[in-house]
C-alpha positions as CSV (number, residue, x, y, z in Angstrom):
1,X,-49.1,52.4,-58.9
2,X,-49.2,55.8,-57.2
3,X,-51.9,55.4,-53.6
4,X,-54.9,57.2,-55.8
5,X,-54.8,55.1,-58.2
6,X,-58.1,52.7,-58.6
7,X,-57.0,49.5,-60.6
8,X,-60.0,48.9,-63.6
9,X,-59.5,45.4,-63.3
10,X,-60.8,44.7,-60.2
11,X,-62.8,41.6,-59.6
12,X,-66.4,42.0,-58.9
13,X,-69.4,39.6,-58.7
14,X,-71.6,39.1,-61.8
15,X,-74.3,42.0,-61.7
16,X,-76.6,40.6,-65.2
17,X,-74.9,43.5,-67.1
18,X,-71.7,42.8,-68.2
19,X,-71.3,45.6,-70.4
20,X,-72.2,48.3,-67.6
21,X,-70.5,51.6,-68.1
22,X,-68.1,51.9,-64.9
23,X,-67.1,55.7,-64.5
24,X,-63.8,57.1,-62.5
25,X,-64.6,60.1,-60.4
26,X,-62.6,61.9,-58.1
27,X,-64.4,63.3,-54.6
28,X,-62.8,66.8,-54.6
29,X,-63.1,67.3,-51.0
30,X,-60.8,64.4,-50.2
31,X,-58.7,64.0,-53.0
32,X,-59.9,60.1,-53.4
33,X,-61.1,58.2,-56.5
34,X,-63.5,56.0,-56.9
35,X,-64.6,53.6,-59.7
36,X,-68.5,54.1,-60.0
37,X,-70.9,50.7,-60.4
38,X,-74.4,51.3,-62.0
39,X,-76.3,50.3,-59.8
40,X,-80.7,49.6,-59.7
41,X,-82.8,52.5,-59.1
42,X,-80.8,55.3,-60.8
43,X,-77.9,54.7,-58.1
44,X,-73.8,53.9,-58.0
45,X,-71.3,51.5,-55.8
46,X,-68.4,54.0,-55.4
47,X,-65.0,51.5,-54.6
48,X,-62.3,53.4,-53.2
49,X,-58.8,52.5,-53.5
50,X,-58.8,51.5,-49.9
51,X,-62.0,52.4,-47.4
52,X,-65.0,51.6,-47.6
53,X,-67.5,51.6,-50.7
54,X,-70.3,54.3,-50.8
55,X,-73.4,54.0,-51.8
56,X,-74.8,57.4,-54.1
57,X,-77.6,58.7,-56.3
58,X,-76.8,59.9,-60.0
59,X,-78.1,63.3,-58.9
60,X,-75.2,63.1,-56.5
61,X,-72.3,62.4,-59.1
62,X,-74.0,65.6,-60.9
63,X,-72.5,68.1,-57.9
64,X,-69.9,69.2,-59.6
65,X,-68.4,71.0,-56.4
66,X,-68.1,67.3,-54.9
67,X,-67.4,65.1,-58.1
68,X,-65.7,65.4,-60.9
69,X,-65.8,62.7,-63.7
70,X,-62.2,61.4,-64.9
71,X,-63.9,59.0,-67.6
């Protein structure tokens, strides 16, 4: 596994939706993935690789100068 990659099996506390759709994106400006968690309130959990997890609105994601949406 190359150091961007973000491993979609990683263990995370039950959050009521199981089926919750989790999103890649990729923050342009760095060059650093994260897996995006649906979060109340219209907003997302972004886990990094390594770091520290971020805490966005879905208005945010929409910046496409910033994000960009792997899948």
């Amino acid at each position: 596994m190359d150091s961007l990659s973000l491993p979609l099996d990683i263990q995370r506390p039950c959050d009521n939706t199981p089926s919750a759709a989790r999103r890649l994106y990729l923050q342009k400006l760095s060059g650093v993935r994260y897996l995006a968690i649906p979060e109340v309130d219209d907003t997302y959990e972004l886990t990094p690789t390594y770091g520290s997890s971020k805490h966005v609105s879905a208005e945010d994601l929409t910046d496409t100068d910033v994000w960009e949406q792997l899948h």
